[in-house]
C-alpha positions in Angstrom: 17.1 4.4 13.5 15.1 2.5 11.3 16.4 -0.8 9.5 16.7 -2.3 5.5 15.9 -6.0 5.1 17.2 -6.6 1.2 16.8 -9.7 -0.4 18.5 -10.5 -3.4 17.7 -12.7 -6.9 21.1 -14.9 -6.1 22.8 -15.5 -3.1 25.4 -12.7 -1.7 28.6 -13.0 -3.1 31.9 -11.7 -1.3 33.4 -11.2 -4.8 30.9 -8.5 -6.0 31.9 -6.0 -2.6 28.5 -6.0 -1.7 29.5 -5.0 1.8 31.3 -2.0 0.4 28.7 -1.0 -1.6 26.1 -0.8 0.9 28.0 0.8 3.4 29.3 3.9 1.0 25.2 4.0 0.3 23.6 3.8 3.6 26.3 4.9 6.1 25.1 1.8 8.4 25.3 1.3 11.6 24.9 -2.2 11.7 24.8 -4.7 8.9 23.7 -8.6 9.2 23.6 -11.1 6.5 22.1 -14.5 5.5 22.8 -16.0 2.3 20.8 -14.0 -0.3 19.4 -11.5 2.6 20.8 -8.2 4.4 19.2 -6.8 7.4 20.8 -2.5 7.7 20.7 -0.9 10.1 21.0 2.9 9.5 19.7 6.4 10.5 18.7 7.7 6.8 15.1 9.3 6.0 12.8 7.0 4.1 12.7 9.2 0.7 16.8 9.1 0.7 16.4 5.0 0.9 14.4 4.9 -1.6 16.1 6.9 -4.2 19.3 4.6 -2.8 17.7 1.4 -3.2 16.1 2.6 -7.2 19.9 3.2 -7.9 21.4 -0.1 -6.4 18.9 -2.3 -8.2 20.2 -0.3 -11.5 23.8 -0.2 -10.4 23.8 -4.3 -9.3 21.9 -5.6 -12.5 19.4 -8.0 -10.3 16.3 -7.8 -8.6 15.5 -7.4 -4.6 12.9 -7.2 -2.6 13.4 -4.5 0.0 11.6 -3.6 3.0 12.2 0.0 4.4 11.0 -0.3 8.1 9.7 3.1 10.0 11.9 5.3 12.2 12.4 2.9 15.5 10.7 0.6 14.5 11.9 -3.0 15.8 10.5 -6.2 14.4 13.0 -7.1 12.0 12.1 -11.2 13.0 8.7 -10.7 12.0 9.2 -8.8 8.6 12.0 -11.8 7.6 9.3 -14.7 7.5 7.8 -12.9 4.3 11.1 -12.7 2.8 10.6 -16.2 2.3 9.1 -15.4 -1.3 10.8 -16.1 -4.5 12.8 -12.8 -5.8 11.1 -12.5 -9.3 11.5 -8.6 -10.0 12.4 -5.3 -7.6 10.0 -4.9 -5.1 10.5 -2.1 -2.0 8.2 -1.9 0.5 7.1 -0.3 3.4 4.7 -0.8 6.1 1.5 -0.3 3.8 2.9 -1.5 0.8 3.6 -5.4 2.4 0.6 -5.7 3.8 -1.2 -4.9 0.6 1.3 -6.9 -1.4 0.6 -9.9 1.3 -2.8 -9.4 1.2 -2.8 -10.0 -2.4 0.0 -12.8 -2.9 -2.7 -15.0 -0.2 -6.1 -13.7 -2.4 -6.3 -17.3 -3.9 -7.5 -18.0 -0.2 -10.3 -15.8 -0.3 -13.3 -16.0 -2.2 -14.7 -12.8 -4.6 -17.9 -11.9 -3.7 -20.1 -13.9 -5.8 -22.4 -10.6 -6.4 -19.6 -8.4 -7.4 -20.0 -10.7 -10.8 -23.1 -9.5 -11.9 -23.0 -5.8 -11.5 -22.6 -3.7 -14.3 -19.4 -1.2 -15.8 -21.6 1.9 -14.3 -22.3 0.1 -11.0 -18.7 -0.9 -9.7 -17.2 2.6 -11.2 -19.6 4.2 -8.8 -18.4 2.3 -6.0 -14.3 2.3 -6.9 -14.7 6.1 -7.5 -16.4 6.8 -4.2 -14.2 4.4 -2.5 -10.6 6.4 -4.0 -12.6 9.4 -2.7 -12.8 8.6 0.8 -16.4 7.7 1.0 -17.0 10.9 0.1 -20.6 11.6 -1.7 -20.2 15.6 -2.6 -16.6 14.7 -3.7 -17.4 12.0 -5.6 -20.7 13.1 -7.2 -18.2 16.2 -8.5 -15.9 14.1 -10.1 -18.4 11.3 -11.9 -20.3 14.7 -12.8 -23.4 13.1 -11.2 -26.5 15.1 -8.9 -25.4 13.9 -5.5 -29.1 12.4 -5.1 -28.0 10.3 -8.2 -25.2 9.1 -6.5 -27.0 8.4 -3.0 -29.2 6.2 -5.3 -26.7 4.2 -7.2 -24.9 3.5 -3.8 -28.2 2.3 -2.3 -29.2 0.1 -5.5 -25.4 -1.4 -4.3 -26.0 -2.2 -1.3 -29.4 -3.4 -1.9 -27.9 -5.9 -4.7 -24.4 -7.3 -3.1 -25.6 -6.8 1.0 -22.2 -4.5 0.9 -22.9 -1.1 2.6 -20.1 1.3 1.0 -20.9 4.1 3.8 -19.1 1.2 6.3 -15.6 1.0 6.2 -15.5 -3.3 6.5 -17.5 -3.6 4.0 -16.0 -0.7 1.7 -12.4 -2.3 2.2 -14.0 -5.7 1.1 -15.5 -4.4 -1.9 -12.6 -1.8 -2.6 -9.6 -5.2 -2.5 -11.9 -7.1 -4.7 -12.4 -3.6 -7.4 -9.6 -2.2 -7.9 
């Protein structure tokens, strides 16, 4: 079973038949709600919630932010403290998607690597490109349509200019969050 935590622009209200709604949609097995929240409970694959929940936004007329948890997966409590957030547009999520999107909403905590600033176009291509390519140097020199030697080189002159080693994944994940 997995579970639906839905949070809507205005608060839940009896007179739209919400309730019916979601329960001709996601054949729940258990439902809870909280002023503008629902928490469903329901044994549906992922892709099937998704294409429900890119229907219902439509269908309603307002924006939600939905989470879409993994099969048995329990830690509804957790996942509700982010739904603290102000509904501003549709937003779905999974696992992966809300920690990137909460990684990003608390960026104004961290600082950009002061380096980063000052390399050039060329310089932080090389490095997103080999970073979306899994660190990968034959793949990547392919793509860019560079000598893998050239590549090798550029990715040295980056470490020896920001102290960030792209070949190791901490500092690649640093430097990836901050480039793309």
């Amino acid at each position: 079973m997995r579970y639906l935590i839905l949070k809507f622009k205005n608060k839940i209200n009896k007179d739209l038949n919400i309730n019916e709604i979601i329960h001709d949609l996601f054949d729940p097995v258990k439902i809870m709600v909280k002023d503008e929240m629902m928490i469903i409970f329901t044994h549906q694959e992922k892709e099937t919630v998704y294409e429900i929940l890119e229907n219902l936004t439509t269908d309603l007329l307002t924006d939600i932010i939905a989470y879409v948890s993994n099969q048995d997966d329990e830690n509804y409590e957790k996942i509700i403290t982010y739904f603290n957030t102000e509904v501003l547009h549709q937003i779905i999520l999974d696992e992966k998607k809300l920690l990137i999107h909460m990684i990003k909403e608390q960026s104004h905590l961290v600082f950009k690597p002061e380096k980063l600033k000052n390399l050039s176009f060329e310089m932080l291509e090389t490095a997103k490109i080999f970073l979306e390519n899994n660190q990968n140097i034959t793949q990547t020199a392919s793509k860019m349509y560079l000598h893998r030697n050239t590549l090798i080189q550029r990715l040295d002159k980056f470490k020896k200019e920001t102290d960030y080693d792209l070949k190791t994944f901490e500092d690649a994940f640093i430097i990836y969050y901050f480039i793309k």
